[in-house]
C-alpha positions in Angstrom: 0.0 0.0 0.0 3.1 2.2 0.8 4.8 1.5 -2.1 2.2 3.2 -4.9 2.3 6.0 -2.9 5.7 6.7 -2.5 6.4 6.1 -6.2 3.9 8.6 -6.8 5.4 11.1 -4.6 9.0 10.2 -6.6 7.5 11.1 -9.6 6.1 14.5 -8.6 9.3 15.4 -7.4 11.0 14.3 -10.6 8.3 16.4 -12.9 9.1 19.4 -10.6 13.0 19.0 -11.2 12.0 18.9 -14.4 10.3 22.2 -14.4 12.7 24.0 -12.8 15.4 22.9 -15.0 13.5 23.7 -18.2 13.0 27.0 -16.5 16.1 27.0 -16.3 17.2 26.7 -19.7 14.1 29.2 -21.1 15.9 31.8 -19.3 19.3 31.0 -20.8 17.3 30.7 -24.5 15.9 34.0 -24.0 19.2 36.2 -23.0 21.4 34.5 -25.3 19.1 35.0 -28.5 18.2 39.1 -26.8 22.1 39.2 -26.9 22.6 38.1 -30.3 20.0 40.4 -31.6 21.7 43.0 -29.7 24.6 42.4 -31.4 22.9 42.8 -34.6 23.1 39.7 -36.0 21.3 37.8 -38.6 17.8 36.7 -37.4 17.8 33.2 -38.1 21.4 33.1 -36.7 20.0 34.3 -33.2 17.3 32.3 -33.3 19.3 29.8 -34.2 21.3 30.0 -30.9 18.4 30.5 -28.8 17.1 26.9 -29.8 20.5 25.1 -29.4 20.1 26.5 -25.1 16.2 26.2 -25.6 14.4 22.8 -24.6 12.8 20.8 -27.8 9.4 22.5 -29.1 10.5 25.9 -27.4 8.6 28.8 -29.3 10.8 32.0 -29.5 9.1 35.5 -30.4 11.6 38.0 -31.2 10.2 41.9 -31.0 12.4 44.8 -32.0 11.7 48.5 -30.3 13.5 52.0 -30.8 16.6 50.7 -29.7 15.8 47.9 -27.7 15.1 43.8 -29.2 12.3 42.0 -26.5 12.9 38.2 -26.7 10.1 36.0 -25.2 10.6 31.9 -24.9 8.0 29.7 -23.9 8.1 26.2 -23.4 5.8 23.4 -22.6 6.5 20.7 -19.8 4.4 17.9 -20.0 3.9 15.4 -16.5 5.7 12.0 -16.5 3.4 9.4 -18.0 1.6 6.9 -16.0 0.2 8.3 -12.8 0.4 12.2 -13.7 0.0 11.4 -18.1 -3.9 13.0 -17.2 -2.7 16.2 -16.2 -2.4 18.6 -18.5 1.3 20.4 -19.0 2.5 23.9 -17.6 3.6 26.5 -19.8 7.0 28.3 -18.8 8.4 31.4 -19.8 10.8 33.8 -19.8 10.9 37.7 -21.5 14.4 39.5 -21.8 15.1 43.1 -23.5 18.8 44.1 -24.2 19.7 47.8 -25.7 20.7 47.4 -29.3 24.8 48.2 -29.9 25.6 51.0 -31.9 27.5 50.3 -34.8 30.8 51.6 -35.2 
């Protein structure tokens, strides 16, 4: 009787390690593709780098201001199968904004 339970609890402890580390990473995605636009490098370049740090089926949006580039990363993490595969997934995201260089 023990034993379901406590696998149960391992698992949602695992999903939520799981969250935080694609958090994690999101965060990462989203600076390092605001830095690159920054920088004013090719689009699909910085994109590009945003989804090698990004987890798999990350969406980045990339919006450019007076001066300023806004990159927003979402991801979806999905529960482990089994036990928590009813549950529907959590959406995490992360927005950063880096002043555009001047160009010299």
């Amino acid at each position: 009787m023990v034993l379901p339970v406590l696998v149960a609890v391992v698992l949602g402890l695992v999903w939520l390690v799981s969250l935080g580390a694609t958090q994690v990473r999101v965060v990462d995605a989203a600076r390092e593709t605001a830095r690159a636009m920054a920088r004013d490098d090719p689009p699909a370049q910085a994109i590009a780098l945003g989804k090698q740090v990004a987890p798999d089926g990350a969406r980045i949006d990339v919006q450019r201001g007076e001066g300023t580039v806004r990159v927003v990363v979402t991801a979806e993490v999905r529960g482990p199968g089994g036990i928590f595969g009813f549950l529907p997934g959590l959406s995490v995201d992360s927005a950063s904004v880096a002043a555009t260089e001047q160009q010299t």
